[in-house]
N, C-alpha and C positions, 0 to 999 in steps of 0.2 A: 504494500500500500504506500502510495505517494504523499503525504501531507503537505498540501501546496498554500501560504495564506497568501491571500486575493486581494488585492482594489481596483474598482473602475473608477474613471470618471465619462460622464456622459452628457450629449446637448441636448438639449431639451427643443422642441417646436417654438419660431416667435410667439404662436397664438393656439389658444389651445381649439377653435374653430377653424385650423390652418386646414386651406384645401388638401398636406400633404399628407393627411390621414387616409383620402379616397382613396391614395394609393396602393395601401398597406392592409395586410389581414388581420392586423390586430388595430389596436391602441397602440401608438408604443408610447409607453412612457418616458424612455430616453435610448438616444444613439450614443454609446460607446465611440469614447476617442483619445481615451489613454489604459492601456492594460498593465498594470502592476501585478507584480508575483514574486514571492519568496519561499524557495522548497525548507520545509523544518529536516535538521536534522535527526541521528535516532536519536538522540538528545534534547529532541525537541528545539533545539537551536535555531537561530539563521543559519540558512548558506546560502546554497546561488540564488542567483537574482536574475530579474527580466520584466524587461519594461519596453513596450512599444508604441508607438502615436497612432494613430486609428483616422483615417479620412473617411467623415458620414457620406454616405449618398442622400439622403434625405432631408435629415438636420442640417442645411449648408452652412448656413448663415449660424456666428457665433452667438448665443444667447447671450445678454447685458450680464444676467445676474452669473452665469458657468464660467462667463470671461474676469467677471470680479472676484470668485471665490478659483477659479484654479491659474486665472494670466494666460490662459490660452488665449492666441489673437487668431485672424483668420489666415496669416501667413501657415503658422504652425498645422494648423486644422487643413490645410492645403497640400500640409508637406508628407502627411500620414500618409498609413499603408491601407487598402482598402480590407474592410472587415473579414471577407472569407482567409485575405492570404495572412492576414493578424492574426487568426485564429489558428489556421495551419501552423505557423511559428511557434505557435501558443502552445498547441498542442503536442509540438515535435518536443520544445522544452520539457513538459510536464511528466510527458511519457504514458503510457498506460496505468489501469486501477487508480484514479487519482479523487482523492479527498480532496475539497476548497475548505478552507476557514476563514470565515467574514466577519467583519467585526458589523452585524446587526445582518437582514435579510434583503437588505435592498439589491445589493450586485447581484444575488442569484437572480432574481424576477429580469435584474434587468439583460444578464447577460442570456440569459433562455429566452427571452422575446428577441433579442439580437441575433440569436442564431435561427428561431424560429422565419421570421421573415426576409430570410438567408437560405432559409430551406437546407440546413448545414447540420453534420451529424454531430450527438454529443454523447451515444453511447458508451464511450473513452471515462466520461463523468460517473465516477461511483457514488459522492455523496457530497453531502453539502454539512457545514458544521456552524452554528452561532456560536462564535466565542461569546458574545455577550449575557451566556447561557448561564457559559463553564465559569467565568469571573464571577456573574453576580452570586452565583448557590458559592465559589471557595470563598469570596468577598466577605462582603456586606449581608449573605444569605436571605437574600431576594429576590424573584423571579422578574428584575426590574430594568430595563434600558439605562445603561450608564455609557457616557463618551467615553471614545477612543482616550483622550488628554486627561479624562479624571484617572482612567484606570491606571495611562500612564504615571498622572502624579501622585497613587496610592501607594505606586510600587519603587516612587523614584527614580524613573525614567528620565535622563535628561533628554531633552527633544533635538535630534543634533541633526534630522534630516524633514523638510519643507512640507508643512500640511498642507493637504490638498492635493498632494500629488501622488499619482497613484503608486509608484513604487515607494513616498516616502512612508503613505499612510503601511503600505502593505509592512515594509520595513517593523517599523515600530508596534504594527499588531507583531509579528515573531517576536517582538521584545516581550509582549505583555506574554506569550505564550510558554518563553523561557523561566518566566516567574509562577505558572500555575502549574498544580499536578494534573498536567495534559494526561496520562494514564489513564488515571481517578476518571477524568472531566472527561474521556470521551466513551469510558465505561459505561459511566451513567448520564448520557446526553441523552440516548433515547428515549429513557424515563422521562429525562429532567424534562424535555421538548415537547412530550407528548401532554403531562401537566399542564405545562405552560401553555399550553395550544387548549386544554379544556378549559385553565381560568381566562384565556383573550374572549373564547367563547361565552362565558356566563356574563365578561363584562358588556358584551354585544348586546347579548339578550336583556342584562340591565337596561342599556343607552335607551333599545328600541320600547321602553317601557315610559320613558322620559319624557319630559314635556320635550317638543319638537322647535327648533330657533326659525322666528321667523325672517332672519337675516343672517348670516352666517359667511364672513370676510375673509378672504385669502389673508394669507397671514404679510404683513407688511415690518420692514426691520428697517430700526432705530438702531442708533448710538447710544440713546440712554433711554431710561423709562421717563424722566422729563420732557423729553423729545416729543414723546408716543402722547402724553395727558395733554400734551399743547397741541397736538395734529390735528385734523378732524379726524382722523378714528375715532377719540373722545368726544366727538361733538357731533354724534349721528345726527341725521337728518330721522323722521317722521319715516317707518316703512312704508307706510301705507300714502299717506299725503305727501310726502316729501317736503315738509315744511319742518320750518326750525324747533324744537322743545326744549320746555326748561329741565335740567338737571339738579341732583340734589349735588351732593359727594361723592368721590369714590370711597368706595373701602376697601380693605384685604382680606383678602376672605382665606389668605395663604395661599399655599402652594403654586404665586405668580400665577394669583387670579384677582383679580378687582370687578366689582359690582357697584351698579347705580342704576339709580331709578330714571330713566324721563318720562318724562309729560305731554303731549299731546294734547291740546285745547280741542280736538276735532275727535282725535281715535284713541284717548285715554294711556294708559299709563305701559311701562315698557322696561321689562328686567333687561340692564344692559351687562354685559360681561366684558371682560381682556382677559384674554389669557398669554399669558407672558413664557416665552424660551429663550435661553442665549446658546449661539450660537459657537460654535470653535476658534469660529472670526473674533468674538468677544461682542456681536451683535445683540441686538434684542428682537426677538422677532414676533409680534404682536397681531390678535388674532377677534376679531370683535363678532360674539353671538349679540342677537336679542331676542327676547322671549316676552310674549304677550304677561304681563303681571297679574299674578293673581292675589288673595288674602293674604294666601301660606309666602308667598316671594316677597310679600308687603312686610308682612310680620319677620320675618328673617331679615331683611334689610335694617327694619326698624330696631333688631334687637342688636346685630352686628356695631349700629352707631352708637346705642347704649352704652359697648360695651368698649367701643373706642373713647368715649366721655370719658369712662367712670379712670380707666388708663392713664387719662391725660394728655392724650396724644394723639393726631390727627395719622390715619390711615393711608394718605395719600402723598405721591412723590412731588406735590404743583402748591403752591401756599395761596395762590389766588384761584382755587378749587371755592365755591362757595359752599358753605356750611349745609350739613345734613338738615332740613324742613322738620 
């Protein structure tokens, strides 16, 4: 068995109603254009290394946001090798029976739709592995998504090769991997995987039980959370009328979430949400639901400001936020 850990980076469509979906049997969600790789030793170690630039046929044109988190320009993206003969390479490297290890599940979906609409074989693939499986149960002993850089800074990692890039990120996952009992952790990944795929599932079943957002905002990134309470994310418009409302506060409702009520003169009142991630970039990337208000989201609001009073201490990142009503 080959133990190979993986990174892609990939472009993404300008728009996601781009005509150049007609083309295509799937969705894709993203075109590969740099393949990172690093085979573990029996030691679980780094050793060789392979890394190649990938020229899209589809995704030409460089995405704003892929060009600011990896620096690819459209020179670069020009200068690749096209996807079948990247993958040939890929695969000449890797060799047969080959294990991937990713640090979370997104390179597998994407690199299987990239071969998929490539019509390209991948029987060579024996399996697929989350490290962020095996860290979180040796860790923290949580079946929880944690960044590539915290796992790094857990273990004292210094970062001596460029995120973002797909052989650096690949690089420094074999680092985290040299630190866990890979053994142990691929013993018990089937269990641990299969768990974890029933509680994603119960939390689904929860959501689809949930009150439903009647607005729901691509996620938009800030420099600071100051940035985001001055934007208009914070200052939605009316779903329904598109007119201005008045707001009360925000609060914290923890876990880089803030709640507030607006007001509607025409279509009444409206639980507004942010939910807040930082990025590896050191970004903030902020995410606004709303939800029709009822007694129970009145009362919760009202008792959350109570209990910012009783504290002493205002909830929110803006000082010219006006007071909770």
């Amino acid at each position: 068995m080959n133990y190979i850990v993986m990174d892609l980076e990939w472009n993404q469509a300008m728009r996601s109603d781009s005509a150049v979906f007609n083309k295509l049997p799937i969705h894709l969600r993203g075109e590969i254009i740099e393949i990172g790789a690093v085979k573990l030793n029996p030691d679980m170690t780094p050793g060789e290394e392979f890394t190649i630039d990938v020229r899209p046929q589809f995704f030409r044109r460089i995405h704003y946001k892929v060009k600011k988190i990896t620096g690819f320009d459209k020179d670069r993206l020009a200068n690749g090798v096209p996807f079948p003969d990247a993958l040939e390479q890929f695969h000449q490297w890797c060799g047969e029976d080959v294990t991937f290890l990713t640090w979370g599940i997104d390179d597998q979906g994407i690199l299987e739709q990239n071969i998929i609409i490539h019509d390209l074989d991948w029987d060579w693939i024996s399996g697929w592995v989350n490290l962020q499986t095996i860290y979180s149960l040796q860790t923290i002993g949580e079946k929880v998504q944690r960044s590539l850089s915290s796992a790094m800074e857990y273990f004292g990692i210094e970062q001596t090769r460029v995120a973002h890039d797909a052989l650096g990120d690949a690089y420094n996952t074999a680092l985290v991997c040299s630190h866990l009992d890979m053994k142990k952790g691929l013993a018990d990944y089937d269990k641990a995987a299969r768990l974890q795929a029933a509680q994603n599932a119960e939390k689904q079943i929860r959501a689809a039980a949930e009150p439903q957002p009647v607005e729901h905002s691509d996620p938009v990134e800030f420099i600071s959370k100051a940035d985001a309470f001055s934007s208009d994310l914070a200052k939605p418009l009316c779903p329904i009328c598109k007119q201005p409302m008045d707001a009360n506060r925000w609060l914290n409702q923890g876990d880089q979430r803030y709640m507030n009520i607006h007001t509607c003169p025409a279509d009444g009142k409206f639980l507004t949400r942010l939910k807040f991630k930082k990025s590896e970039a050191g970004l903030w990337a902020a995410t606004r639901l709303m939800y029709v208000a009822t007694e129970e989201t009145e009362a919760f609001y009202r008792t959350k400001a109570q209990q910012a009073r009783r504290r002493g201490r205002r909830h929110t990142p803006r000082k010219n936020i006006s007071p909770a009503k």
